[in-house]
N, CA, C, O and CB atoms as a CASP TS submission, in Angstrom:
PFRMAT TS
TARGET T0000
AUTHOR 0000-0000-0000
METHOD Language model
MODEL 1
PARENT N/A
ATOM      1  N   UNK     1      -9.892  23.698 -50.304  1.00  0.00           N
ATOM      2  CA  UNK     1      -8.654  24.406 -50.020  1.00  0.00           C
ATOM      3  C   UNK     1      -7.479  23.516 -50.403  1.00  0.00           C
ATOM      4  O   UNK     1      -7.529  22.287 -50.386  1.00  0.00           O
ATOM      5  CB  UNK     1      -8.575  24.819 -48.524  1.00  0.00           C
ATOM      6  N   UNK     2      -6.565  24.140 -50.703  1.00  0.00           N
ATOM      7  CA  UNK     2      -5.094  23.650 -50.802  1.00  0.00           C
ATOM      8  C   UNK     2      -4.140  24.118 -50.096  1.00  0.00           C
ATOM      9  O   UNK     2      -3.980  25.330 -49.951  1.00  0.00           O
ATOM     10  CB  UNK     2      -4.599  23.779 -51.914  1.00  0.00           C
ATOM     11  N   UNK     3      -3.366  23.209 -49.552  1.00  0.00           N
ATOM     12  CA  UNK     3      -2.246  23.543 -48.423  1.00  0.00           C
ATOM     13  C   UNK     3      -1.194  23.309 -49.123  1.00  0.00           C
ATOM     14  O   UNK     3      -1.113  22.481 -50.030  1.00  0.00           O
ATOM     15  CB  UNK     3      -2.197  22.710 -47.046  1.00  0.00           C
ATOM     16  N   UNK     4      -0.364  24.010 -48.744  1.00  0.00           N
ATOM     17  CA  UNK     4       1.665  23.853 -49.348  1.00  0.00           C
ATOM     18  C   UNK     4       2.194  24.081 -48.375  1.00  0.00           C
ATOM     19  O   UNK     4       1.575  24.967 -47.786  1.00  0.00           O
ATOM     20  CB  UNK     4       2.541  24.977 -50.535  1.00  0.00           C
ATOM     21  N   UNK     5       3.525  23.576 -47.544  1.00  0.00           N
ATOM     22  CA  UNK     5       4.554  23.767 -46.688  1.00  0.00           C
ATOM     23  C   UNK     5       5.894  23.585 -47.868  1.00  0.00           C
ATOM     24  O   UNK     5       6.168  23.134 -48.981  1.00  0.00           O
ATOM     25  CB  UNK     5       4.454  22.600 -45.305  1.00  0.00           C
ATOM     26  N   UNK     6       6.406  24.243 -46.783  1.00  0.00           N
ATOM     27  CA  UNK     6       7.958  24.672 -47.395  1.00  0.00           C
ATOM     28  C   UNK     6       9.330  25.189 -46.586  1.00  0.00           C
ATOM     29  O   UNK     6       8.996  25.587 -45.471  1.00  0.00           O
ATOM     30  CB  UNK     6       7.712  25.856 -48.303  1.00  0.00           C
ATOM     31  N   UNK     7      10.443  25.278 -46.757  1.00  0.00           N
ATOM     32  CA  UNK     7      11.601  26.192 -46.155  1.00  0.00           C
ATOM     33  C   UNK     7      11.445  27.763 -46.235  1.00  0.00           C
ATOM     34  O   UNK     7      12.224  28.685 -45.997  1.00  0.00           O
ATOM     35  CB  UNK     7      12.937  25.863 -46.913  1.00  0.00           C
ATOM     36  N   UNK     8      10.727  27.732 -46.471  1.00  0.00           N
ATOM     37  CA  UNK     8      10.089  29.567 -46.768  1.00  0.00           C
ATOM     38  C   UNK     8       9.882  30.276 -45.431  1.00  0.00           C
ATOM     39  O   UNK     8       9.245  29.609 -44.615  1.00  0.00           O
ATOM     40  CB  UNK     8       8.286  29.694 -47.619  1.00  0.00           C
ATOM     41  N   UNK     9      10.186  31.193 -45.129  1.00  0.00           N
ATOM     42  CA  UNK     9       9.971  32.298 -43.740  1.00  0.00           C
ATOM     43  C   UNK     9       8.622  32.894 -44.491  1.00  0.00           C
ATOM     44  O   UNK     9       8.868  34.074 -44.743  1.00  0.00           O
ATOM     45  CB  UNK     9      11.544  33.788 -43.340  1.00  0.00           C
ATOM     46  N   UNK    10       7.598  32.627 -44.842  1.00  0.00           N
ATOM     47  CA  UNK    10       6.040  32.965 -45.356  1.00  0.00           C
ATOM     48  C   UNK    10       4.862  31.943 -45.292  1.00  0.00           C
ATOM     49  O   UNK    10       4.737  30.801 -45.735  1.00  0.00           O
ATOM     50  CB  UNK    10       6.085  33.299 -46.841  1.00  0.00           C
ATOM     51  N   UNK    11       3.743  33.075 -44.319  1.00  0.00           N
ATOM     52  CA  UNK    11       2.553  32.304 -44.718  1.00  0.00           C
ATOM     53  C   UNK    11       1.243  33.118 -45.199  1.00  0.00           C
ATOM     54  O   UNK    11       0.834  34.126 -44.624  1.00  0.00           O
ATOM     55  CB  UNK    11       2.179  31.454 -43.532  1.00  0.00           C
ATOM     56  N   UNK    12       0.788  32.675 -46.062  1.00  0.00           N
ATOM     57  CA  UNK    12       0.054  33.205 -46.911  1.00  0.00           C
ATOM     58  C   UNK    12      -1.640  32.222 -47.118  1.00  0.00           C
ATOM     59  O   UNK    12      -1.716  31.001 -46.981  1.00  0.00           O
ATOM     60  CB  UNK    12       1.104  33.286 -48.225  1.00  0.00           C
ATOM     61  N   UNK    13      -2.663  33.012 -47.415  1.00  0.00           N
ATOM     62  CA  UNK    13      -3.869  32.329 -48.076  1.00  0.00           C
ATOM     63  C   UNK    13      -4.474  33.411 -48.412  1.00  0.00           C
ATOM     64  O   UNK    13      -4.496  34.461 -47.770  1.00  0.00           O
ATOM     65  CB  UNK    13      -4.777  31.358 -47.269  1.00  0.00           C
ATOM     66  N   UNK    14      -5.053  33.150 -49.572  1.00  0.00           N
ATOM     67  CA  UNK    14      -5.393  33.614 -50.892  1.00  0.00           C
ATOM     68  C   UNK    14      -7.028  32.683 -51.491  1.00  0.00           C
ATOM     69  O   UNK    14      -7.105  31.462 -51.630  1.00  0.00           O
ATOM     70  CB  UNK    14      -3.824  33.242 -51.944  1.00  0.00           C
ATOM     71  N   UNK    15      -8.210  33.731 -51.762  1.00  0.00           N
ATOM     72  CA  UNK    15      -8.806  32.924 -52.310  1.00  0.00           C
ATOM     73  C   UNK    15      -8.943  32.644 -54.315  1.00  0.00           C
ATOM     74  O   UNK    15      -9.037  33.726 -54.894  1.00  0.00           O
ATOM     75  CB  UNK    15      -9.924  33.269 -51.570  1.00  0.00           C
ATOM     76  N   UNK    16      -8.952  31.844 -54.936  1.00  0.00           N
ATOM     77  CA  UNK    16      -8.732  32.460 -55.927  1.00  0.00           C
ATOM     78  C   UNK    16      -9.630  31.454 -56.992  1.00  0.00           C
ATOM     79  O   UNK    16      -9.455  30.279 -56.672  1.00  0.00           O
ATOM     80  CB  UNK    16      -7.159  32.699 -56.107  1.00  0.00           C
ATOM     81  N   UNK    17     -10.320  31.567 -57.884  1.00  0.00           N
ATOM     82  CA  UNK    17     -11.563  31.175 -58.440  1.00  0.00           C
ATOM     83  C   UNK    17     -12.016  29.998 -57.743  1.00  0.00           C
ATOM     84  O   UNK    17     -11.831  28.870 -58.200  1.00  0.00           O
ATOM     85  CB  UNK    17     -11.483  30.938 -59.883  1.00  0.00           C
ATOM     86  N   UNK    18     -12.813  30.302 -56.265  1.00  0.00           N
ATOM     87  CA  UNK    18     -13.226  29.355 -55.378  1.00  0.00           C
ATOM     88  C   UNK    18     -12.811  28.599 -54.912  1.00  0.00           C
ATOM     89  O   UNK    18     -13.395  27.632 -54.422  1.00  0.00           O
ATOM     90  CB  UNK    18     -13.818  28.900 -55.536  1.00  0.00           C
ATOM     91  N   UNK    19     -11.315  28.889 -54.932  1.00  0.00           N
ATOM     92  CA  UNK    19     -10.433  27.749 -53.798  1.00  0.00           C
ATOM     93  C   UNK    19     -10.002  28.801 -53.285  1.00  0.00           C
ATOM     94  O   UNK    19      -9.974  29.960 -53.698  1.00  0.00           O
ATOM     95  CB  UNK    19      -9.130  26.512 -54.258  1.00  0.00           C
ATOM     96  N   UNK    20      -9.466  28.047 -51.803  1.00  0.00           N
ATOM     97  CA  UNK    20      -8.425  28.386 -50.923  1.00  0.00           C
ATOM     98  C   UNK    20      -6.868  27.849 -51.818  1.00  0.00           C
ATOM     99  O   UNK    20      -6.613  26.766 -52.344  1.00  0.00           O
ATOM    100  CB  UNK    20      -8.774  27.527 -49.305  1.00  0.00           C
ATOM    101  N   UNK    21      -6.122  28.984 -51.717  1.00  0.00           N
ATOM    102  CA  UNK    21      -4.751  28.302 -52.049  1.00  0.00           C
ATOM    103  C   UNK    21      -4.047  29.214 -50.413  1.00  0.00           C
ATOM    104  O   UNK    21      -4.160  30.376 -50.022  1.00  0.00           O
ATOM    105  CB  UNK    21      -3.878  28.865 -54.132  1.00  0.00           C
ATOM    106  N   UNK    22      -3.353  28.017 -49.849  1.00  0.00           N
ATOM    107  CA  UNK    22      -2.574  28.462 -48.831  1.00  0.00           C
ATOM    108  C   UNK    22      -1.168  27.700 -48.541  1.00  0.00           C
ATOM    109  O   UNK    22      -0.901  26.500 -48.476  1.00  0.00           O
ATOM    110  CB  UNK    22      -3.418  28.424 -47.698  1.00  0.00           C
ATOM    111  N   UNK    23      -0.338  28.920 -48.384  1.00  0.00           N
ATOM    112  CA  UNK    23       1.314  28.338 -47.964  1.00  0.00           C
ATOM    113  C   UNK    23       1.670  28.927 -46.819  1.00  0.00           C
ATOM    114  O   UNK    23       1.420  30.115 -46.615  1.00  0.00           O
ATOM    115  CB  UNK    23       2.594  28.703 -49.031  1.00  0.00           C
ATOM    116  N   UNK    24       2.324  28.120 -45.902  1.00  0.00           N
ATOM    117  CA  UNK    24       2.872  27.725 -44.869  1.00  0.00           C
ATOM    118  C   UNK    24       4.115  27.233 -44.997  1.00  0.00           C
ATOM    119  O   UNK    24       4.520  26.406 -45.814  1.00  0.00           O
ATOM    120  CB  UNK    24       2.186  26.977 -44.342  1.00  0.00           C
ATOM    121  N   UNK    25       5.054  28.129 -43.624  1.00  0.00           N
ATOM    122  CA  UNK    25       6.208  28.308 -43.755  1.00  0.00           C
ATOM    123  C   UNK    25       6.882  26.785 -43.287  1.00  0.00           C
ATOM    124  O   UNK    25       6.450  25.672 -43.588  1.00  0.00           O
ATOM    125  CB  UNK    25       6.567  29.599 -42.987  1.00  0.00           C
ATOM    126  N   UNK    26       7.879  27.063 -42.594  1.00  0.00           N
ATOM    127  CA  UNK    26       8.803  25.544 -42.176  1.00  0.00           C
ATOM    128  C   UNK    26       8.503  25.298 -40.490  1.00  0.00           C
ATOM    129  O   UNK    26       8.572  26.154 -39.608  1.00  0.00           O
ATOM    130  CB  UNK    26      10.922  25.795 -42.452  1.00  0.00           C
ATOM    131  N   UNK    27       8.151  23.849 -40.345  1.00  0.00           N
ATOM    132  CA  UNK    27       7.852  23.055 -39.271  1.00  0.00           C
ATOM    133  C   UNK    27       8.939  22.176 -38.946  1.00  0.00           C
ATOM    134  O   UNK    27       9.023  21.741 -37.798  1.00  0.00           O
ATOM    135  CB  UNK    27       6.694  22.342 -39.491  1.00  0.00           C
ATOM    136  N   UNK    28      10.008  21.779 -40.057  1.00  0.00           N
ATOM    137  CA  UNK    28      11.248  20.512 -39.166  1.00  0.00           C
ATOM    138  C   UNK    28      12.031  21.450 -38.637  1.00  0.00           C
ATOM    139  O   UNK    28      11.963  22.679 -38.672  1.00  0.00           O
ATOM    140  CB  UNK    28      12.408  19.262 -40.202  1.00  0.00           C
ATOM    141  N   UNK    29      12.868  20.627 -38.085  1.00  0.00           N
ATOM    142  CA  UNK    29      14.309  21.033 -37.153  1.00  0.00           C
ATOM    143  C   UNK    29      15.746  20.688 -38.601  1.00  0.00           C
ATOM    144  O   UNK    29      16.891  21.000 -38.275  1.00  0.00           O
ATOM    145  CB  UNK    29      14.505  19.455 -35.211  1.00  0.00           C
ATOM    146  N   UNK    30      15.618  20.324 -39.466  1.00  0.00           N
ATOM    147  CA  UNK    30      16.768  20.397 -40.176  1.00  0.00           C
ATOM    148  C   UNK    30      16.736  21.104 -41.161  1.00  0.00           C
ATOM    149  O   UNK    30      16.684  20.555 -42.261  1.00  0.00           O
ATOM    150  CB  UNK    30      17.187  19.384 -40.521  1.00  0.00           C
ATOM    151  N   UNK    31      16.758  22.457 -41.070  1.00  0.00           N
ATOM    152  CA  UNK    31      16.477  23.570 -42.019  1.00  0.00           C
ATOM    153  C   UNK    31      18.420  24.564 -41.967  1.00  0.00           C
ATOM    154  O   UNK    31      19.586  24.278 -41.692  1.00  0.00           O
ATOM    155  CB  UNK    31      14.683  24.731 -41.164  1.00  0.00           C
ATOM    156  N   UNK    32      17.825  25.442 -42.309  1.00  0.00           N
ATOM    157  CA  UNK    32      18.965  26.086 -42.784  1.00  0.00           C
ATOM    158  C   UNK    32      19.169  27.415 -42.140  1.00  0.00           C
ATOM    159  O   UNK    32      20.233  28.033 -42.156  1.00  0.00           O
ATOM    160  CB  UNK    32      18.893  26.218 -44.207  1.00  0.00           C
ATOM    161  N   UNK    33      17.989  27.828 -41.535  1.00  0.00           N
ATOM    162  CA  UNK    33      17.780  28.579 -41.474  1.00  0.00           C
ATOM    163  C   UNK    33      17.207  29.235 -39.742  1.00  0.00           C
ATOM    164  O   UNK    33      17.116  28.273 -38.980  1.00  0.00           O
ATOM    165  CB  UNK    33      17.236  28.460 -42.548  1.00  0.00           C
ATOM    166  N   UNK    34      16.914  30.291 -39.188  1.00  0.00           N
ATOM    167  CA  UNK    34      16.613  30.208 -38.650  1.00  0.00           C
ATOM    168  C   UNK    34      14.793  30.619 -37.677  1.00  0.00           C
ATOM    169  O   UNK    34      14.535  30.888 -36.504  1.00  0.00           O
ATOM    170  CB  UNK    34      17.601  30.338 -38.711  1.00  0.00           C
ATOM    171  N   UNK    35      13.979  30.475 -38.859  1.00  0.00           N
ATOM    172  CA  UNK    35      12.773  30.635 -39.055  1.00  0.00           C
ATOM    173  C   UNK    35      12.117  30.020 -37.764  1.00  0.00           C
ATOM    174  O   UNK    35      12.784  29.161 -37.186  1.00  0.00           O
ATOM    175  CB  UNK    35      12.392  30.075 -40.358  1.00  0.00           C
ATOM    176  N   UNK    36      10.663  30.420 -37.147  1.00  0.00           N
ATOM    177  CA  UNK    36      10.176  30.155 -36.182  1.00  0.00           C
ATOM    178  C   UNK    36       9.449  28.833 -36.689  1.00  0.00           C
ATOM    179  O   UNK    36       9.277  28.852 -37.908  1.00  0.00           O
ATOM    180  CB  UNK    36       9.470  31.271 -35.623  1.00  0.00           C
ATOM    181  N   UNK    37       9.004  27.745 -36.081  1.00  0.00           N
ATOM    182  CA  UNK    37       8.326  26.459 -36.443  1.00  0.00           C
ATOM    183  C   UNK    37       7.056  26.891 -36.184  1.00  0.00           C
ATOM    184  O   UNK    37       6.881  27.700 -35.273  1.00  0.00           O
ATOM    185  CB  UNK    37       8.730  25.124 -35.667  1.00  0.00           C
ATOM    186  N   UNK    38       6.168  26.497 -36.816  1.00  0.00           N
ATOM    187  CA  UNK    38       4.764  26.501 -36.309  1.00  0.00           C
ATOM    188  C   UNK    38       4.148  24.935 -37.406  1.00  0.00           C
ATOM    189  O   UNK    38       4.886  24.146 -37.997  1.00  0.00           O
ATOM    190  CB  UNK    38       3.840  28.430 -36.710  1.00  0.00           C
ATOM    191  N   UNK    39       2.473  24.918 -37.358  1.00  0.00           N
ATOM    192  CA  UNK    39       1.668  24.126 -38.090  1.00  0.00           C
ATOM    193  C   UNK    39       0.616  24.415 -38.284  1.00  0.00           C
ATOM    194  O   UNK    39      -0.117  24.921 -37.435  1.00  0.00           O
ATOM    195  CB  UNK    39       1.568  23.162 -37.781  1.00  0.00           C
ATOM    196  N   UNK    40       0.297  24.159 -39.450  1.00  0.00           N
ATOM    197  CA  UNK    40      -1.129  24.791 -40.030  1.00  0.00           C
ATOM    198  C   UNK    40      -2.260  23.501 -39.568  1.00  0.00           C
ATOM    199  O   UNK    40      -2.115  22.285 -39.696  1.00  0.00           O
ATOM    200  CB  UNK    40      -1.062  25.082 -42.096  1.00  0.00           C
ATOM    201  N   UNK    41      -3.300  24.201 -39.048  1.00  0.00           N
ATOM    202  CA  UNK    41      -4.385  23.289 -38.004  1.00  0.00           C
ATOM    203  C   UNK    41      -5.902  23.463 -39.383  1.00  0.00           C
ATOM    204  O   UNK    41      -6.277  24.414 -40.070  1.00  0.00           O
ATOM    205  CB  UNK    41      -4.807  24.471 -35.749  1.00  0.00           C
ATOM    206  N   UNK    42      -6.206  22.548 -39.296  1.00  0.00           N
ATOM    207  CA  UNK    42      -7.788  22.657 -40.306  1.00  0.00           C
ATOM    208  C   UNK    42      -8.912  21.940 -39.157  1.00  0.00           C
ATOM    209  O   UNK    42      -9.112  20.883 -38.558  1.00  0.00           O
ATOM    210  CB  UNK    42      -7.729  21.386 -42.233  1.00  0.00           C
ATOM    211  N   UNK    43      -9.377  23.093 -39.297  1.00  0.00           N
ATOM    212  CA  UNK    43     -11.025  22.421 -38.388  1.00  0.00           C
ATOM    213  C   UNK    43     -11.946  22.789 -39.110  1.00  0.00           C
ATOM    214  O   UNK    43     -12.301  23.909 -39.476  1.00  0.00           O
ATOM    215  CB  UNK    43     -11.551  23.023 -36.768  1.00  0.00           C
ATOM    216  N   UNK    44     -12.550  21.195 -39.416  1.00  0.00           N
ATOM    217  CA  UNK    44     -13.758  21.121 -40.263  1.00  0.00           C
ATOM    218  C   UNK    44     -15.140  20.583 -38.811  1.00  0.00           C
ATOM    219  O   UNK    44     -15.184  19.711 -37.944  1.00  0.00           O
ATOM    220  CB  UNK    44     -13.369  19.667 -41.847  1.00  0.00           C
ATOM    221  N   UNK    45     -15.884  21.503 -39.191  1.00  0.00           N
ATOM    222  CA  UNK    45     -17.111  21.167 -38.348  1.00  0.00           C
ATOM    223  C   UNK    45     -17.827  20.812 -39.348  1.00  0.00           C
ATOM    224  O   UNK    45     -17.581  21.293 -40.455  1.00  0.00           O
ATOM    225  CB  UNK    45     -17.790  22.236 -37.441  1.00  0.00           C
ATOM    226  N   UNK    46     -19.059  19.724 -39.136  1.00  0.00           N
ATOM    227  CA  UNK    46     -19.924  19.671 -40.108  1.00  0.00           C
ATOM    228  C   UNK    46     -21.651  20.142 -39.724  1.00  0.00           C
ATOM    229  O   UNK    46     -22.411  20.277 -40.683  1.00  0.00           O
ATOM    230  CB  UNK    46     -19.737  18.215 -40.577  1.00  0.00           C
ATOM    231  N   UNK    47     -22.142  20.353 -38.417  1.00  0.00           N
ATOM    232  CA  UNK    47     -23.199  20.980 -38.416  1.00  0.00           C
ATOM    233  C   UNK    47     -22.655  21.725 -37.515  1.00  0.00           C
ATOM    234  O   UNK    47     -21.809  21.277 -36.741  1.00  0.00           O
ATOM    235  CB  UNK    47     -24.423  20.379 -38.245  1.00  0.00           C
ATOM    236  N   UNK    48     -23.248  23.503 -37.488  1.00  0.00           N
ATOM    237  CA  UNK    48     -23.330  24.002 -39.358  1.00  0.00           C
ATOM    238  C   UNK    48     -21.998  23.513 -39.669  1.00  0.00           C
ATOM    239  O   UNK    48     -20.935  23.379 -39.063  1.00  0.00           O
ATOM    240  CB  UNK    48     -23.473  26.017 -39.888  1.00  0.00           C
ATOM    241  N   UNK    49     -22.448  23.294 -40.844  1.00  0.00           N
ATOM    242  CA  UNK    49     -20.690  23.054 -41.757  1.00  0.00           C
ATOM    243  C   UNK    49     -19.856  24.485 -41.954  1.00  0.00           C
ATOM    244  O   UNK    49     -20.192  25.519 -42.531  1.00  0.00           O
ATOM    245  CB  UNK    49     -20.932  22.386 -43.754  1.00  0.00           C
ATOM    246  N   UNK    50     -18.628  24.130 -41.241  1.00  0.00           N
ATOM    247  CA  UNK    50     -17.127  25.281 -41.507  1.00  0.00           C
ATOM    248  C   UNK    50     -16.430  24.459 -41.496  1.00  0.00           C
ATOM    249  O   UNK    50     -16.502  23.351 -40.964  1.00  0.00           O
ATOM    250  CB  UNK    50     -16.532  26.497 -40.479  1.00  0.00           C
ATOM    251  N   UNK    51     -15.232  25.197 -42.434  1.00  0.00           N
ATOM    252  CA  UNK    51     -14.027  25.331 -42.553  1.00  0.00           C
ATOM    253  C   UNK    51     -12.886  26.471 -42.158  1.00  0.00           C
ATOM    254  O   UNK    51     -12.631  27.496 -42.789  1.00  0.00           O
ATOM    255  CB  UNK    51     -14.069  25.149 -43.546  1.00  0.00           C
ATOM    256  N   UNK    52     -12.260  25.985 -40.901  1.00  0.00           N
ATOM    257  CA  UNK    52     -11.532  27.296 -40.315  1.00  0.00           C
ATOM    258  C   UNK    52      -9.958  26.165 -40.354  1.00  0.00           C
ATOM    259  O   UNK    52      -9.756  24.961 -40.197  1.00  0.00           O
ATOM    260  CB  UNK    52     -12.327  28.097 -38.278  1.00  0.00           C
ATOM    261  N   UNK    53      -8.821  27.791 -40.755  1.00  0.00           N
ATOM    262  CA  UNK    53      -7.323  27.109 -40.163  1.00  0.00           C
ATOM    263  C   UNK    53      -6.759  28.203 -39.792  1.00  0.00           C
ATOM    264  O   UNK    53      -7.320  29.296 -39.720  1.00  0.00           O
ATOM    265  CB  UNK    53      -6.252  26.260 -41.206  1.00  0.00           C
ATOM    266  N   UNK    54      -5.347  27.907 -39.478  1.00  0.00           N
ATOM    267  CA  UNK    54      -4.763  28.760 -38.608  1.00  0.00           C
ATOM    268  C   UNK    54      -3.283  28.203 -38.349  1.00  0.00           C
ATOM    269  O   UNK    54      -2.864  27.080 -38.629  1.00  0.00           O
ATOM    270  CB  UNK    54      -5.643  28.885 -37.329  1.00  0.00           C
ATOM    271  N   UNK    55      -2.731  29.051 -37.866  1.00  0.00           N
ATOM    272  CA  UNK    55      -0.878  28.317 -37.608  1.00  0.00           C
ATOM    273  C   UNK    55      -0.851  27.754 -36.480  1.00  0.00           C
ATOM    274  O   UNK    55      -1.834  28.234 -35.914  1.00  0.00           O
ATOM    275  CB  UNK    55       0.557  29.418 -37.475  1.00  0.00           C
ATOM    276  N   UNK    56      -0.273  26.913 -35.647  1.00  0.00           N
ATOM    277  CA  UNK    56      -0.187  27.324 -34.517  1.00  0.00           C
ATOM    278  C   UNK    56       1.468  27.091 -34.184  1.00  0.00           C
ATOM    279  O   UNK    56       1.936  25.967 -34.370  1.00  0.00           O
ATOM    280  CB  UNK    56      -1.266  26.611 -33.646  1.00  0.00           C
ATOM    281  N   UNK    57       2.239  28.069 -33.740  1.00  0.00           N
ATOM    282  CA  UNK    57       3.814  28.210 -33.670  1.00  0.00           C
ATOM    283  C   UNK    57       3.764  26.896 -32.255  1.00  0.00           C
ATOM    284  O   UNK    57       2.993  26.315 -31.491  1.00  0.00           O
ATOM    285  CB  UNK    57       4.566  30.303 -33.195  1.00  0.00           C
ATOM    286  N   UNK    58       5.543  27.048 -32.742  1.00  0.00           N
ATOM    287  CA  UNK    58       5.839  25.777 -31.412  1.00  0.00           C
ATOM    288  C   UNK    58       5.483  26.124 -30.614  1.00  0.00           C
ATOM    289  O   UNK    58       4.723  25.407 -29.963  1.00  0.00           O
ATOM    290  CB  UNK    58       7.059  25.281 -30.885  1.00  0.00           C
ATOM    291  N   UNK    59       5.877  27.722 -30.061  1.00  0.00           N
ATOM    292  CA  UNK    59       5.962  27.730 -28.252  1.00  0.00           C
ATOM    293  C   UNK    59       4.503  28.446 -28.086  1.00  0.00           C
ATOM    294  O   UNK    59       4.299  29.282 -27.206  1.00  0.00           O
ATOM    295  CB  UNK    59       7.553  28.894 -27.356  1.00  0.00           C
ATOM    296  N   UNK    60       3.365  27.969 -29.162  1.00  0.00           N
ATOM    297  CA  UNK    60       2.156  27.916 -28.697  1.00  0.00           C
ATOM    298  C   UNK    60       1.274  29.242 -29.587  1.00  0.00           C
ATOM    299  O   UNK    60       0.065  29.010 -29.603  1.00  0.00           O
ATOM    300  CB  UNK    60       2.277  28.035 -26.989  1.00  0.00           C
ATOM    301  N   UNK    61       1.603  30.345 -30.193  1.00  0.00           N
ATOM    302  CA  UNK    61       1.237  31.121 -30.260  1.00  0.00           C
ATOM    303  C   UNK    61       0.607  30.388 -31.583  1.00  0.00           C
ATOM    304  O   UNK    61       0.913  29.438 -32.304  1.00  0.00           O
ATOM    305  CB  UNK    61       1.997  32.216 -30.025  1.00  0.00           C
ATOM    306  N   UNK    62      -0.654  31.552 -31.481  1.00  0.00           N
ATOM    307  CA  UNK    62      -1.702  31.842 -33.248  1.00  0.00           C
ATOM    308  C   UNK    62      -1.692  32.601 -34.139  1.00  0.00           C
ATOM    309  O   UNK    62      -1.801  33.742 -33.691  1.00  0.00           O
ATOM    310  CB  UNK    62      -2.934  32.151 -33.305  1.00  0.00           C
ATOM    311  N   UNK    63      -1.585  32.573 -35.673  1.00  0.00           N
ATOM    312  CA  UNK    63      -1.587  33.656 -36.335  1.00  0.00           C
ATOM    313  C   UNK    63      -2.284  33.015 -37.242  1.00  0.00           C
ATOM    314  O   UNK    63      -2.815  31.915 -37.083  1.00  0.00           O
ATOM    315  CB  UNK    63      -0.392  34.350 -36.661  1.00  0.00           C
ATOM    316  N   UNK    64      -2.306  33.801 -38.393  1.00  0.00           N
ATOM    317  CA  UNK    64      -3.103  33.883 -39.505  1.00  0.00           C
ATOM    318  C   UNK    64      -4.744  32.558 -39.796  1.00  0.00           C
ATOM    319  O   UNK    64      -5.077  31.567 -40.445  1.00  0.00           O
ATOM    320  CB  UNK    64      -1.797  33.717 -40.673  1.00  0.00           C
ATOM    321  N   UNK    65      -5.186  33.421 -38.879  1.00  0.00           N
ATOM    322  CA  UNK    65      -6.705  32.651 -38.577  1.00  0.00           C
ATOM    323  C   UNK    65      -7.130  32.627 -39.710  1.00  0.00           C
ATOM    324  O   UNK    65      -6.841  33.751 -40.122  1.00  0.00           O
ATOM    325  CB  UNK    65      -7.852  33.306 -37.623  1.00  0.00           C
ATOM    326  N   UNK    66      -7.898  31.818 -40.944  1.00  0.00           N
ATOM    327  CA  UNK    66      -8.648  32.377 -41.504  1.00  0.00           C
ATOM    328  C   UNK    66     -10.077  30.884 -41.830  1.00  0.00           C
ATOM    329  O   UNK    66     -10.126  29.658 -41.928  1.00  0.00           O
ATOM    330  CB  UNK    66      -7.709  33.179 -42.764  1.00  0.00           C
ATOM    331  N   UNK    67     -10.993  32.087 -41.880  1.00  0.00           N
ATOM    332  CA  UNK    67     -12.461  31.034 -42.031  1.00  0.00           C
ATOM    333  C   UNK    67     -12.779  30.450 -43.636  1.00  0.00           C
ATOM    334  O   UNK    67     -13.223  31.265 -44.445  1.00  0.00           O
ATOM    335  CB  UNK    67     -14.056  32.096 -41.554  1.00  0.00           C
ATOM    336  N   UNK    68     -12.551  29.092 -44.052  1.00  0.00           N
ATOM    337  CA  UNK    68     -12.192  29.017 -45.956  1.00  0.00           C
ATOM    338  C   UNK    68     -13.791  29.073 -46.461  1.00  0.00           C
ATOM    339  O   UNK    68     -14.141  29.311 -47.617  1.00  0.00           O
ATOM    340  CB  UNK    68     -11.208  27.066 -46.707  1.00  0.00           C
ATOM    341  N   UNK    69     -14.804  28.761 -45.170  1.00  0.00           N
ATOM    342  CA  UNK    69     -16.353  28.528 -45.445  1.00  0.00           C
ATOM    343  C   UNK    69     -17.169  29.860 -45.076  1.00  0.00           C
ATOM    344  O   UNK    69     -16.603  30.542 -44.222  1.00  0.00           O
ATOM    345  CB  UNK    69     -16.956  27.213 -44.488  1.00  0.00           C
ATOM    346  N   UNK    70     -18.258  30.308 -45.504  1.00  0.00           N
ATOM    347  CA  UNK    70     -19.089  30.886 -45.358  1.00  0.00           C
ATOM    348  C   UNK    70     -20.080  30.859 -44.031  1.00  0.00           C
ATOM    349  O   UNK    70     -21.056  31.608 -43.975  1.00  0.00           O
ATOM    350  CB  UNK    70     -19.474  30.669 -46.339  1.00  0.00           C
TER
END
């Protein structure tokens, strides 16, 4: 997988000839804007082996779960 952050109000993942490509919106405090903060979390287990991520916003909430492994 590939991760991108940015000043962007968007988060997105996409699989695309066997990668993960994923973007994630804005996490600092000196932005421009007034977009919610969150952070993109990667949990790698290795037996069984996964790959799972997910956002998790400041004041705690989850969105865009997604599993990158089989």
């Amino acid at each position: 997988a590939v991760f991108a952050r940015h000043n962007y109000g968007l988060d997105w993942c996409l699989p695309h000839n066997q990668l993960w490509l994923c973007f994630a919106g804005h996490t600092g405090y000196g932005s421009y804007n007034g977009w919610a903060k969150g952070s993109i979390i990667l949990e790698i287990t290795q037996h069984p082996f996964s790959t799972k991520s997910w956002i998790r916003m400041e004041d705690g909430h989850v969105h865009s779960k997604v599993v990158l492994t089989p």
